[in-house]
PDB file of N, CA, C and O in Angstrom:
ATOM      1  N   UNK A   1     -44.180  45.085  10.106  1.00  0.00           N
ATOM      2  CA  UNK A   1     -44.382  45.677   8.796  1.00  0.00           C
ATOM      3  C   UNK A   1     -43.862  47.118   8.765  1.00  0.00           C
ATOM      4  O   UNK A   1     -43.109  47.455   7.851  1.00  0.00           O
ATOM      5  N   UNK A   2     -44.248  48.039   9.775  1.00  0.00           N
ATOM      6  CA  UNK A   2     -43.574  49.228   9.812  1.00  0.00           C
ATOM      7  C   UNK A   2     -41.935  49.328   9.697  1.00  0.00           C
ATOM      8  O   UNK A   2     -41.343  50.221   9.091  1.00  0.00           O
ATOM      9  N   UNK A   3     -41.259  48.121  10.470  1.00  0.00           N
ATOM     10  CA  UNK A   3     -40.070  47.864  10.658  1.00  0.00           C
ATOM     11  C   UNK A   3     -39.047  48.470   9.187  1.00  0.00           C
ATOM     12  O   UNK A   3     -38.092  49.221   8.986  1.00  0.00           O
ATOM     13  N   UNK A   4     -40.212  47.365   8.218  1.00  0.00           N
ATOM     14  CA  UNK A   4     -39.259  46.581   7.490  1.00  0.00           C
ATOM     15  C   UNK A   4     -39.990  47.904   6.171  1.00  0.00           C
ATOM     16  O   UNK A   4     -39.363  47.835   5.114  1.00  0.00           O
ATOM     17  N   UNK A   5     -41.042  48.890   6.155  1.00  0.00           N
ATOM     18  CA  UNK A   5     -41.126  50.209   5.494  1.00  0.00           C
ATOM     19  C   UNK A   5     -40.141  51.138   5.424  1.00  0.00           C
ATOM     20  O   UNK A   5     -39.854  51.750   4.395  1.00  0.00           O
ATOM     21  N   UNK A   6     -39.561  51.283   6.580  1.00  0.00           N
ATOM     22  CA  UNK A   6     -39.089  52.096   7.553  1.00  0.00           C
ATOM     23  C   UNK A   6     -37.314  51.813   7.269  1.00  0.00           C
ATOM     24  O   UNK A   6     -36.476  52.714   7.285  1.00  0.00           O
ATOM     25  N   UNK A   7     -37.093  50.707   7.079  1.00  0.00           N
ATOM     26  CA  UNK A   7     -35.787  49.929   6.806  1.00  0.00           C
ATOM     27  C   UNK A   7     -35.772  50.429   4.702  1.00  0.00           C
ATOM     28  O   UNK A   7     -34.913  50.983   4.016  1.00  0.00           O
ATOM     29  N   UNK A   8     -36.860  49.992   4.437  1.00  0.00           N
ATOM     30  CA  UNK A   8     -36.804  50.151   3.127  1.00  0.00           C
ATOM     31  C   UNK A   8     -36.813  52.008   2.609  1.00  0.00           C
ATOM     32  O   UNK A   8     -36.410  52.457   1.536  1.00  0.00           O
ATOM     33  N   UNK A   9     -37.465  52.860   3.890  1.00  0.00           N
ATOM     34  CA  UNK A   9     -37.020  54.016   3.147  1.00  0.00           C
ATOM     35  C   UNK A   9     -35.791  54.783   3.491  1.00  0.00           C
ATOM     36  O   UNK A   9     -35.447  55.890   3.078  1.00  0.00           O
ATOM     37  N   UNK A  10     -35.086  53.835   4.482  1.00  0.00           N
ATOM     38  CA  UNK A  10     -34.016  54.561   4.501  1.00  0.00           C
ATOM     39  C   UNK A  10     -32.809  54.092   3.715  1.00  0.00           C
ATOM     40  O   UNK A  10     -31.718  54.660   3.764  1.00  0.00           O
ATOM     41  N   UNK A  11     -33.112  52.869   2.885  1.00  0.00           N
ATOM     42  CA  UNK A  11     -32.146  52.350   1.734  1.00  0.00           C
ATOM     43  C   UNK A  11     -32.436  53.320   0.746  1.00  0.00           C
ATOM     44  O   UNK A  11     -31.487  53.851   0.169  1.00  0.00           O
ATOM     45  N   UNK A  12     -33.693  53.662   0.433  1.00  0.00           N
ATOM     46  CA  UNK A  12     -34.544  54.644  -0.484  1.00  0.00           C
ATOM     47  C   UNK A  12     -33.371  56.119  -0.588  1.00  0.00           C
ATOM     48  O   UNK A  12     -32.734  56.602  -1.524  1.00  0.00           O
ATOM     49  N   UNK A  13     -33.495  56.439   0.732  1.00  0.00           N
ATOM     50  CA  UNK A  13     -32.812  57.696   0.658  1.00  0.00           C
ATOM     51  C   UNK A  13     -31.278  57.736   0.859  1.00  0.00           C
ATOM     52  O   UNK A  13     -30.675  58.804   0.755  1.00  0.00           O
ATOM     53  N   UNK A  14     -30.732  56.735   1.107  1.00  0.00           N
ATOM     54  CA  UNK A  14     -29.090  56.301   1.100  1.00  0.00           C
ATOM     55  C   UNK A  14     -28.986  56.099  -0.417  1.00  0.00           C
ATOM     56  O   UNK A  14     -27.913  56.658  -0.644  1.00  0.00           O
ATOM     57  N   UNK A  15     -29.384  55.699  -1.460  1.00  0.00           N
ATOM     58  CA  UNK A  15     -29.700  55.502  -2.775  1.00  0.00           C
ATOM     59  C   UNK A  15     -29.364  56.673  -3.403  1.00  0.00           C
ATOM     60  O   UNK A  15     -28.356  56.990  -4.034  1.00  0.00           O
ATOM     61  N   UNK A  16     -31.095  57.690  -2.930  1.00  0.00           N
ATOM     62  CA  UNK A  16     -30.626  58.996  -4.001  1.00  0.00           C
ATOM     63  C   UNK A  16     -29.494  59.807  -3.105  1.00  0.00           C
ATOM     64  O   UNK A  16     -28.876  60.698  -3.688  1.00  0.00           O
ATOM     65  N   UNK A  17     -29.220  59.566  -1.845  1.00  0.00           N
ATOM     66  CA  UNK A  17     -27.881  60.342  -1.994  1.00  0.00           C
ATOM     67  C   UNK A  17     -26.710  60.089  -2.652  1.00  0.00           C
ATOM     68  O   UNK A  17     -25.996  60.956  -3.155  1.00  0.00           O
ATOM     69  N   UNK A  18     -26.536  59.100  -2.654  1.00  0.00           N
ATOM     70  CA  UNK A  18     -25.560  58.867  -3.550  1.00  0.00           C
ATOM     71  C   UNK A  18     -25.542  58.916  -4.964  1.00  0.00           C
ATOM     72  O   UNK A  18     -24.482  58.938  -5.590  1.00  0.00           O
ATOM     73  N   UNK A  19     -26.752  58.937  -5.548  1.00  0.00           N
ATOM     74  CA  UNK A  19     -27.092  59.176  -6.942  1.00  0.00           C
ATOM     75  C   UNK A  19     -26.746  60.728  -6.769  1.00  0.00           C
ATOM     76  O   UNK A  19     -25.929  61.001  -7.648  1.00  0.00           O
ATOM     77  N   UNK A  20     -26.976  61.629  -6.152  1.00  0.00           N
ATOM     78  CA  UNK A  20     -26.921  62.944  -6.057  1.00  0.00           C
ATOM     79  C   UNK A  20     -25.094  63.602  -6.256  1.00  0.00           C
ATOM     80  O   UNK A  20     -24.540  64.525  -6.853  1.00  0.00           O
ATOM     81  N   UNK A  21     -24.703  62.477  -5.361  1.00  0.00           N
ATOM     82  CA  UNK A  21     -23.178  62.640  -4.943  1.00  0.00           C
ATOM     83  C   UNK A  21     -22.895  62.409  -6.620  1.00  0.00           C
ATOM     84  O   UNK A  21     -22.480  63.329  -7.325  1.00  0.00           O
ATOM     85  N   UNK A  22     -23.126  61.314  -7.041  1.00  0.00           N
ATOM     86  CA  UNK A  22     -22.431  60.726  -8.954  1.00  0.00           C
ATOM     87  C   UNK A  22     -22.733  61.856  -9.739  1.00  0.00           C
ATOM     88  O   UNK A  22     -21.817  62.390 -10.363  1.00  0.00           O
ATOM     89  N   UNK A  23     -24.551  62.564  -9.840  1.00  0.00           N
ATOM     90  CA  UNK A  23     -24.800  63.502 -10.921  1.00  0.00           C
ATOM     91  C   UNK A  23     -23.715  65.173 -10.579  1.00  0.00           C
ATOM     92  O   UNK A  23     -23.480  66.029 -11.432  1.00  0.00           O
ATOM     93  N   UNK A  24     -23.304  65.194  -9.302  1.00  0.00           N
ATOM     94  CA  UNK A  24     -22.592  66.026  -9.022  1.00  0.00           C
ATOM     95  C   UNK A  24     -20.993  65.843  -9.534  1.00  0.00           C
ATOM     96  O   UNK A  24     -20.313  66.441 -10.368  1.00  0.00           O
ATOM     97  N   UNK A  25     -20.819  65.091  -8.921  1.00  0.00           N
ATOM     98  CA  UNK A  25     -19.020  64.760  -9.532  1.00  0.00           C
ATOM     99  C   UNK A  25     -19.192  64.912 -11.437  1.00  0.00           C
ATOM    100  O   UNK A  25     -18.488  65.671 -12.103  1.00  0.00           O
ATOM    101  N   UNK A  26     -20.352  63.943 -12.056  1.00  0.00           N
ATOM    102  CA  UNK A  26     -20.494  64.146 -13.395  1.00  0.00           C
ATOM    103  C   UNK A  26     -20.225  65.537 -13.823  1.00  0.00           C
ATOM    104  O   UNK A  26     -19.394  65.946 -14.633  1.00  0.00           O
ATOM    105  N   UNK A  27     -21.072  66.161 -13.135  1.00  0.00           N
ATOM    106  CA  UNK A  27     -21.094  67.891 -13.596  1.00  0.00           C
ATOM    107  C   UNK A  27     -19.648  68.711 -13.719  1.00  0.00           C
ATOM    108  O   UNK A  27     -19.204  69.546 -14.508  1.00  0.00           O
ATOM    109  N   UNK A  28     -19.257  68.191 -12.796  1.00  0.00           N
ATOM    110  CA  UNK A  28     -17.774  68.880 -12.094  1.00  0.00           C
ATOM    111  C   UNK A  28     -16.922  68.546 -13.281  1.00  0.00           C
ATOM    112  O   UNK A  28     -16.447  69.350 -14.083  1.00  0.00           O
ATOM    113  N   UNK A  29     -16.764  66.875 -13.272  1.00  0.00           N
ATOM    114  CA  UNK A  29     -15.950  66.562 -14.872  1.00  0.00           C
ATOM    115  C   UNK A  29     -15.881  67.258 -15.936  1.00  0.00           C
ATOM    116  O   UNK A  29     -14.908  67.715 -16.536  1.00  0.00           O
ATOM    117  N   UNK A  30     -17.781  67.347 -16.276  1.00  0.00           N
ATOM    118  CA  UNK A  30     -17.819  68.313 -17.424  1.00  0.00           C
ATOM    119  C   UNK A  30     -17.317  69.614 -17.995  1.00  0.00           C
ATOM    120  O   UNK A  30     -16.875  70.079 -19.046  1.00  0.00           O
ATOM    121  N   UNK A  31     -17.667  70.025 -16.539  1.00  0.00           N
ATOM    122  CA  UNK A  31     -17.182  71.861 -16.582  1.00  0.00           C
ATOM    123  C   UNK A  31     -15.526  71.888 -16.661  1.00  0.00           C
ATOM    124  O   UNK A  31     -14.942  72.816 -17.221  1.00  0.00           O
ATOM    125  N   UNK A  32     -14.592  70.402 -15.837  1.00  0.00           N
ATOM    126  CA  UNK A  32     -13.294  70.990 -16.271  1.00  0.00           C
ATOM    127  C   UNK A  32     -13.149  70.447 -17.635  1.00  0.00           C
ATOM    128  O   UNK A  32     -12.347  71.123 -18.278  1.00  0.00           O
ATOM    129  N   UNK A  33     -13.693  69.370 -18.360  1.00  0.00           N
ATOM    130  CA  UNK A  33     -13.211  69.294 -19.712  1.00  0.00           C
ATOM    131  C   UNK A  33     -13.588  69.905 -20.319  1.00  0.00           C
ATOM    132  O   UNK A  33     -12.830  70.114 -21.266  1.00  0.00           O
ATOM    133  N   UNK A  34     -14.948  70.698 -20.380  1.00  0.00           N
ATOM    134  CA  UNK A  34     -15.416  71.678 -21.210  1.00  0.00           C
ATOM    135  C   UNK A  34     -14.139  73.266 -21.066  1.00  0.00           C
ATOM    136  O   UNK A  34     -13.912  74.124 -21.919  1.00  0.00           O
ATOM    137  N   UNK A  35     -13.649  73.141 -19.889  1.00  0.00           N
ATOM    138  CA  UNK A  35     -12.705  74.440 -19.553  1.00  0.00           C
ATOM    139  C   UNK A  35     -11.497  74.199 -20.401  1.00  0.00           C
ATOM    140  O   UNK A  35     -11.184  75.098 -21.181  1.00  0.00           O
ATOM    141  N   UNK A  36     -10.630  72.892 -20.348  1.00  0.00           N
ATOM    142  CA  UNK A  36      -9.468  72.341 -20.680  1.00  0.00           C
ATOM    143  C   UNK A  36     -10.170  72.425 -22.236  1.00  0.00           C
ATOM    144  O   UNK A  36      -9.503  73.388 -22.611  1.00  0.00           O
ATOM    145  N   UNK A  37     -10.775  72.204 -23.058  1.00  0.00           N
ATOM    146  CA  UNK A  37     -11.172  72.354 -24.632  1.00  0.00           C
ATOM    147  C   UNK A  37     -11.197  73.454 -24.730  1.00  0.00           C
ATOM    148  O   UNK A  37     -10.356  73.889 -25.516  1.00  0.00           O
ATOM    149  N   UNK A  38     -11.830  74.185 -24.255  1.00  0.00           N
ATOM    150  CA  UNK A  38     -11.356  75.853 -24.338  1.00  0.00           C
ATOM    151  C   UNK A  38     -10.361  76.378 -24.967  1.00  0.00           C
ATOM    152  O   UNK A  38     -10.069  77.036 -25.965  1.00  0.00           O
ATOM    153  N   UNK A  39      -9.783  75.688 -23.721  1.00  0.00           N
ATOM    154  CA  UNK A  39      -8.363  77.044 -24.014  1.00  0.00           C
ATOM    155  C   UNK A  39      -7.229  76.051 -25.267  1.00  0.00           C
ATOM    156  O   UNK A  39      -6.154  76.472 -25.695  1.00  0.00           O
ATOM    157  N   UNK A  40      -7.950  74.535 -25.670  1.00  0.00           N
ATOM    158  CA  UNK A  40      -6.631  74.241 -27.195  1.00  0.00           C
ATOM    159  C   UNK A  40      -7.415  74.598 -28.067  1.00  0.00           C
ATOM    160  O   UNK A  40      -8.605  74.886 -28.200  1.00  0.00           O
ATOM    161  N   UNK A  41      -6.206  74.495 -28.827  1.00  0.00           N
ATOM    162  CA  UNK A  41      -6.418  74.823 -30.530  1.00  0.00           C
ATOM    163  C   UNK A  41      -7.441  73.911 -31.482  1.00  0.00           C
ATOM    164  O   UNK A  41      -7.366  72.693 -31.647  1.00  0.00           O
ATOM    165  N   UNK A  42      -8.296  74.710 -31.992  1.00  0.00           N
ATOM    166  CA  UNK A  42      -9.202  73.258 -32.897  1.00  0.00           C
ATOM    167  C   UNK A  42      -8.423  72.181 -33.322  1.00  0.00           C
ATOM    168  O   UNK A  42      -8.991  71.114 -33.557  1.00  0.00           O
ATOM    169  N   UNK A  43      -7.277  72.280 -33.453  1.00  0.00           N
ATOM    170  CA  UNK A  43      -6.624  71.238 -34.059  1.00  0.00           C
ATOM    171  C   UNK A  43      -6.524  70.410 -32.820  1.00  0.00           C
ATOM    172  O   UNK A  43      -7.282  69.458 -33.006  1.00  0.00           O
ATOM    173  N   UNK A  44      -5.990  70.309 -31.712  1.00  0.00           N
ATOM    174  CA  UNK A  44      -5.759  69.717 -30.635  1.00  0.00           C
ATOM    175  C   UNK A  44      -7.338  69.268 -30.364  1.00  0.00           C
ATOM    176  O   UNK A  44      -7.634  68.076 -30.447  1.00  0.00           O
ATOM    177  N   UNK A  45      -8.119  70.050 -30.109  1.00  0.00           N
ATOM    178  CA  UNK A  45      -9.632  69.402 -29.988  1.00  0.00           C
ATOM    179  C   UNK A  45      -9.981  68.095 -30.671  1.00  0.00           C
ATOM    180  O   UNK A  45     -10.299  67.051 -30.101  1.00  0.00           O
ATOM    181  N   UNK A  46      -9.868  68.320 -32.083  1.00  0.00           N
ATOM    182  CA  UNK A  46     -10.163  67.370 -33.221  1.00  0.00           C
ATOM    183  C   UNK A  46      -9.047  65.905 -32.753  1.00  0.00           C
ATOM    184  O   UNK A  46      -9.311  64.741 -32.449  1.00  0.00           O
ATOM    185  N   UNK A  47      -8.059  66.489 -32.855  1.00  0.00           N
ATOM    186  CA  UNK A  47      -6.561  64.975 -32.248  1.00  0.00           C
ATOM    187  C   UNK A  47      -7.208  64.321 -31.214  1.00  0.00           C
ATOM    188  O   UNK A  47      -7.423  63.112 -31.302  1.00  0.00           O
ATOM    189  N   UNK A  48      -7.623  65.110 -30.026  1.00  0.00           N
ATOM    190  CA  UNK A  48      -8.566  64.459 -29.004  1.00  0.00           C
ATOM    191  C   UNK A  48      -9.529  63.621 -29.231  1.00  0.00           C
ATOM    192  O   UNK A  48      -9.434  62.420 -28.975  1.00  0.00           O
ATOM    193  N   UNK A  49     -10.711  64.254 -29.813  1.00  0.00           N
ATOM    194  CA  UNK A  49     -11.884  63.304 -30.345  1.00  0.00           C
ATOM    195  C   UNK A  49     -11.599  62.720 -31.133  1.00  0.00           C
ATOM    196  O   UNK A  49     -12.525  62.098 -31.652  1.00  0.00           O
ATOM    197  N   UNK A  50     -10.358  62.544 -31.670  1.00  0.00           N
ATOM    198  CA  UNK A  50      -9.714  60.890 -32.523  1.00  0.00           C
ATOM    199  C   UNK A  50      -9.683  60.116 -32.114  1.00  0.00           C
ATOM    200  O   UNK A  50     -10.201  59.026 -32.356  1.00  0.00           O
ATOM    201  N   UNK A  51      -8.699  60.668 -30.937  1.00  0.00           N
ATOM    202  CA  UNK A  51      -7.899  59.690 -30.016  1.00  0.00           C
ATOM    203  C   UNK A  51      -9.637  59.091 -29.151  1.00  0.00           C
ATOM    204  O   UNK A  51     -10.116  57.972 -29.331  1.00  0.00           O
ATOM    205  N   UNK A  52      -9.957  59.647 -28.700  1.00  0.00           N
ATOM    206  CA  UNK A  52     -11.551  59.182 -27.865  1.00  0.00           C
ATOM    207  C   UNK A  52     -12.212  58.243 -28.710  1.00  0.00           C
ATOM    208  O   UNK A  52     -12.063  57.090 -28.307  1.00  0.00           O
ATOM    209  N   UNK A  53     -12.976  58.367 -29.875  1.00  0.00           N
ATOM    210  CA  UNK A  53     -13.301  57.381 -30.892  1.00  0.00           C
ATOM    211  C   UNK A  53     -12.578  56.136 -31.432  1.00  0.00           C
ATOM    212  O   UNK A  53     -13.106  55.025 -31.390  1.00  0.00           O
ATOM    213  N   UNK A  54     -11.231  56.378 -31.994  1.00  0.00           N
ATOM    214  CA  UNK A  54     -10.406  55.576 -31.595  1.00  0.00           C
ATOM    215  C   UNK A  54     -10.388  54.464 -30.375  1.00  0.00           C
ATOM    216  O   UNK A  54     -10.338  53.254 -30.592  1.00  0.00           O
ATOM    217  N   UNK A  55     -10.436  55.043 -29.082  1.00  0.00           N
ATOM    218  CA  UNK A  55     -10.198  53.997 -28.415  1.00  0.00           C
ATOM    219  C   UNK A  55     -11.798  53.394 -27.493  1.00  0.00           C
ATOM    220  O   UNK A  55     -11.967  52.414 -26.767  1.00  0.00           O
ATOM    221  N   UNK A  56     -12.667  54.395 -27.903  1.00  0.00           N
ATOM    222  CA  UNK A  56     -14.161  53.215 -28.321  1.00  0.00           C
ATOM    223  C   UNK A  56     -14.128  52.313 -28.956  1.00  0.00           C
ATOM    224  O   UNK A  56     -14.512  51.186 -28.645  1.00  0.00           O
ATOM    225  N   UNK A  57     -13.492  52.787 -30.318  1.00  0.00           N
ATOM    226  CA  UNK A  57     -13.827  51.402 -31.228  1.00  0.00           C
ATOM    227  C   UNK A  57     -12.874  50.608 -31.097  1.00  0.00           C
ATOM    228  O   UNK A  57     -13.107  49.609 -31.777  1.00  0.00           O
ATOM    229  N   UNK A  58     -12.004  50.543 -30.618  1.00  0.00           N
ATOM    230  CA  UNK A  58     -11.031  49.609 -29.883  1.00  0.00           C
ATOM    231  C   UNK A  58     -11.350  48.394 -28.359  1.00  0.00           C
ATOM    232  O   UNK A  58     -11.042  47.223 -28.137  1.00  0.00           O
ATOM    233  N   UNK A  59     -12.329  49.774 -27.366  1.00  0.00           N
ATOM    234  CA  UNK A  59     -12.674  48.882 -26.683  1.00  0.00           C
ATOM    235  C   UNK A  59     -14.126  47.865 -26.919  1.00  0.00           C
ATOM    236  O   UNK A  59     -14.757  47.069 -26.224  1.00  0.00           O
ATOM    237  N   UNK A  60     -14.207  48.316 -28.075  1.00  0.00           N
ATOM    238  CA  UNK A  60     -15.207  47.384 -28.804  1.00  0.00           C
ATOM    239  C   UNK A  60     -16.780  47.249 -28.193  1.00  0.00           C
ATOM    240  O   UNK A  60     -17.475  46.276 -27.898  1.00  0.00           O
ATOM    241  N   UNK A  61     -17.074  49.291 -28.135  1.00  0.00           N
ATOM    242  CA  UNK A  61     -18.269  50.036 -27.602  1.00  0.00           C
ATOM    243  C   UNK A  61     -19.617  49.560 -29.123  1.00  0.00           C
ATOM    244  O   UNK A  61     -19.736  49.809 -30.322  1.00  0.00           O
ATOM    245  N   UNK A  62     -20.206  48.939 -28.276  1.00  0.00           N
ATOM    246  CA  UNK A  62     -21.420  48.429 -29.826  1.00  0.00           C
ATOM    247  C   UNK A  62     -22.357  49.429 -29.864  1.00  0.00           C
ATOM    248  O   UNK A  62     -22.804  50.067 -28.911  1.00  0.00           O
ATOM    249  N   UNK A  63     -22.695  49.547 -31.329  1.00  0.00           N
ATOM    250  CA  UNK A  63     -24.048  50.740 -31.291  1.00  0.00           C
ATOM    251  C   UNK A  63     -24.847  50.030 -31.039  1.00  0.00           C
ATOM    252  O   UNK A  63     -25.761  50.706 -30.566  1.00  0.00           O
ATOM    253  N   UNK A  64     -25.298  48.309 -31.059  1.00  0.00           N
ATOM    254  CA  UNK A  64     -26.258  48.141 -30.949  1.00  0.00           C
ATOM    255  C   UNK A  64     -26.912  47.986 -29.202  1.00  0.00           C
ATOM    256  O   UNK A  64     -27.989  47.535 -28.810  1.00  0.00           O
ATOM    257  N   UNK A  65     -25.935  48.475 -28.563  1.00  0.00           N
ATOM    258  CA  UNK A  65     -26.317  48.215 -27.183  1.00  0.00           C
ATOM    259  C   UNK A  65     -26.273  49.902 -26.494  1.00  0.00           C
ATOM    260  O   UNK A  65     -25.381  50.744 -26.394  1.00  0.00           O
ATOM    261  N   UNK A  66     -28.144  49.842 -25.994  1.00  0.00           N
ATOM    262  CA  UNK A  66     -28.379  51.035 -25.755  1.00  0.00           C
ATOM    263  C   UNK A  66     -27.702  51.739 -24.570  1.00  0.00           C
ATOM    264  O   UNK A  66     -28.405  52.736 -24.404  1.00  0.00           O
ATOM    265  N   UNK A  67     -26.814  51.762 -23.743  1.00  0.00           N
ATOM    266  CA  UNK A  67     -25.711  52.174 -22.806  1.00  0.00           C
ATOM    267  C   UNK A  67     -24.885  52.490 -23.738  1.00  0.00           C
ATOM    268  O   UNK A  67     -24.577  53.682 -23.727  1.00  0.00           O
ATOM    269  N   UNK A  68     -24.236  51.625 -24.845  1.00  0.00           N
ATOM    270  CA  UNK A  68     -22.922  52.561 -25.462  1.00  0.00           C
ATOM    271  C   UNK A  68     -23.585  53.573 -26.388  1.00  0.00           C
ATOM    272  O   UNK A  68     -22.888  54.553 -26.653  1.00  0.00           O
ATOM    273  N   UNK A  69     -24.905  53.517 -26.978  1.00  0.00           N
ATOM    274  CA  UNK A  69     -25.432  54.408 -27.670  1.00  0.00           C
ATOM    275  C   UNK A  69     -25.346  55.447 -26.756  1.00  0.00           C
ATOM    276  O   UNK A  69     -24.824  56.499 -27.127  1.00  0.00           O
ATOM    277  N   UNK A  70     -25.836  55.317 -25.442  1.00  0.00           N
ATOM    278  CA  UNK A  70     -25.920  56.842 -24.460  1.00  0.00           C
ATOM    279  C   UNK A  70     -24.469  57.562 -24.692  1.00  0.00           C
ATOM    280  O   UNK A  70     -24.296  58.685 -25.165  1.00  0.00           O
ATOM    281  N   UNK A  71     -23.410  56.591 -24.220  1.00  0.00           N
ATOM    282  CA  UNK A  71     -22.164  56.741 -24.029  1.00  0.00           C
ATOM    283  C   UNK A  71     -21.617  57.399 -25.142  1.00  0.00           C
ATOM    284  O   UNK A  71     -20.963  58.391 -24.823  1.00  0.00           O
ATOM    285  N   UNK A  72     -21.670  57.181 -26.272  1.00  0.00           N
ATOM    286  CA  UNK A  72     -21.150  57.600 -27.229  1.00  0.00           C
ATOM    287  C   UNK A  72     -22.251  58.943 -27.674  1.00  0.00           C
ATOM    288  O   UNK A  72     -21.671  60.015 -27.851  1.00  0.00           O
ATOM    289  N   UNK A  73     -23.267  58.946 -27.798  1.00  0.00           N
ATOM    290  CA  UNK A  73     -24.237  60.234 -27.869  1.00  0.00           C
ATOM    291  C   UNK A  73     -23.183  61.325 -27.126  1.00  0.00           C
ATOM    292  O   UNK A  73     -22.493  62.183 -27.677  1.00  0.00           O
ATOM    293  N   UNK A  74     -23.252  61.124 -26.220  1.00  0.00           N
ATOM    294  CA  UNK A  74     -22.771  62.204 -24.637  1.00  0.00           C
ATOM    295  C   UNK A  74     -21.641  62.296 -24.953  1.00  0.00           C
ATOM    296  O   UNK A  74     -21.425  63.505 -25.041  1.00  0.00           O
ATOM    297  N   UNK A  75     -20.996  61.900 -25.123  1.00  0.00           N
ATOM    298  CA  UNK A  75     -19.186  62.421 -25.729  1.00  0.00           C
ATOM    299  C   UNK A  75     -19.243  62.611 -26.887  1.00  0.00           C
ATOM    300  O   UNK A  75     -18.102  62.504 -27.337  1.00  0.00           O
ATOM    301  N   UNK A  76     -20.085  62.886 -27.802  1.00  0.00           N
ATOM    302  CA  UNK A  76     -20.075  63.597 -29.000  1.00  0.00           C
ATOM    303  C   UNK A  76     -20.201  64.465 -28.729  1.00  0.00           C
ATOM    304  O   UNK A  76     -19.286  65.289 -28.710  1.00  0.00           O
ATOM    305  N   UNK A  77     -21.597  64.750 -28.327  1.00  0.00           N
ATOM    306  CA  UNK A  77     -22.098  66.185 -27.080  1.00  0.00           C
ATOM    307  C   UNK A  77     -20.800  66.808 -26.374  1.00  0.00           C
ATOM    308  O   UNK A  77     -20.710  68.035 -26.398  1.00  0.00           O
ATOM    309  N   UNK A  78     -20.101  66.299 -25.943  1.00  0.00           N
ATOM    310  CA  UNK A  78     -19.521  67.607 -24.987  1.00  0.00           C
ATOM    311  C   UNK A  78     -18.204  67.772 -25.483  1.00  0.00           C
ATOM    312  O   UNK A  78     -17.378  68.511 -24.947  1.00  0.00           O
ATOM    313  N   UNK A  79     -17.934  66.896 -26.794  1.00  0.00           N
ATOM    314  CA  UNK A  79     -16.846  67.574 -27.380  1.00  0.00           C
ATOM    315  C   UNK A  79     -16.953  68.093 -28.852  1.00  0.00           C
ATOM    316  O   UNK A  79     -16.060  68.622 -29.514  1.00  0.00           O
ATOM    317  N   UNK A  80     -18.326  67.807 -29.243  1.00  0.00           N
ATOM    318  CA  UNK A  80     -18.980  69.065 -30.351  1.00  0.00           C
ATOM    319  C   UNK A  80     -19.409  70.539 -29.849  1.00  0.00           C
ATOM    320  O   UNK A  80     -19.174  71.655 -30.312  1.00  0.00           O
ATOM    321  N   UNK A  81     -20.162  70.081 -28.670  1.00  0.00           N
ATOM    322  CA  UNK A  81     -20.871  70.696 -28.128  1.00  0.00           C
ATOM    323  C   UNK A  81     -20.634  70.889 -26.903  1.00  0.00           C
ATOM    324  O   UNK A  81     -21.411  70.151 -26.298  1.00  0.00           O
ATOM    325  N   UNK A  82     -19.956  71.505 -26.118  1.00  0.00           N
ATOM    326  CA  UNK A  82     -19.068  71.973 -24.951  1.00  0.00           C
ATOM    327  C   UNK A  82     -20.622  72.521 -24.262  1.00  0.00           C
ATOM    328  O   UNK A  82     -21.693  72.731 -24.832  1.00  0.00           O
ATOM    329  N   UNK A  83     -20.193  72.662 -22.626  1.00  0.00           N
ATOM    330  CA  UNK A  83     -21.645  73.338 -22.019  1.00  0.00           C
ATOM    331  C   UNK A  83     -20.592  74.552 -22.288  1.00  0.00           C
ATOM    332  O   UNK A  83     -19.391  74.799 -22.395  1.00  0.00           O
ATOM    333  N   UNK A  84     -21.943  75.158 -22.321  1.00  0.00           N
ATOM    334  CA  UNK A  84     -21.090  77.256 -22.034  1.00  0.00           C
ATOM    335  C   UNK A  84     -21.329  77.486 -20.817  1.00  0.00           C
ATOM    336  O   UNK A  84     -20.993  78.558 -20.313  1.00  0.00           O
TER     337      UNK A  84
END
């Protein structure tokens, strides 16, 4: 029984490292697209989040399914709403 605790907390912690490793790379993404929006022109911003919506509703992202709701929330967010 200890064995198989012992087995299970080290899947436990191989888990959140790697969850740690994903919320990190996420972050990293953010900060360079939030950098790269920066520096274009609102107009180029706006062409972007066309082109992005656009090819949601192309890949045929449903509101009624709560993952593309996240998905689509969060890229509204960071291209309305850039982190500072």
């Amino acid at each position: 029984m200890k064995y198989l605790i012992a087995e299970l907390l080290d899947k436990l912690a191989e888990k959140e490292e790697a969850s740690k490793e994903l919320v990190a790379q996420i972050e990293a993404l953010e900060i360079v697209v939030t950098a790269m929006l920066r520096k274009m022109e609102l107009d180029q911003q706006k062409s972007i989040a066309a082109g992005i919506e656009s090819a949601m509703f192309s890949a045929g992202v449903d509101a009624s399914d709560e993952n593309a709701v996240l998905l689509r929330n969060y890229v509204d967010k960071l291209l309305k709403h850039p982190r500072i």
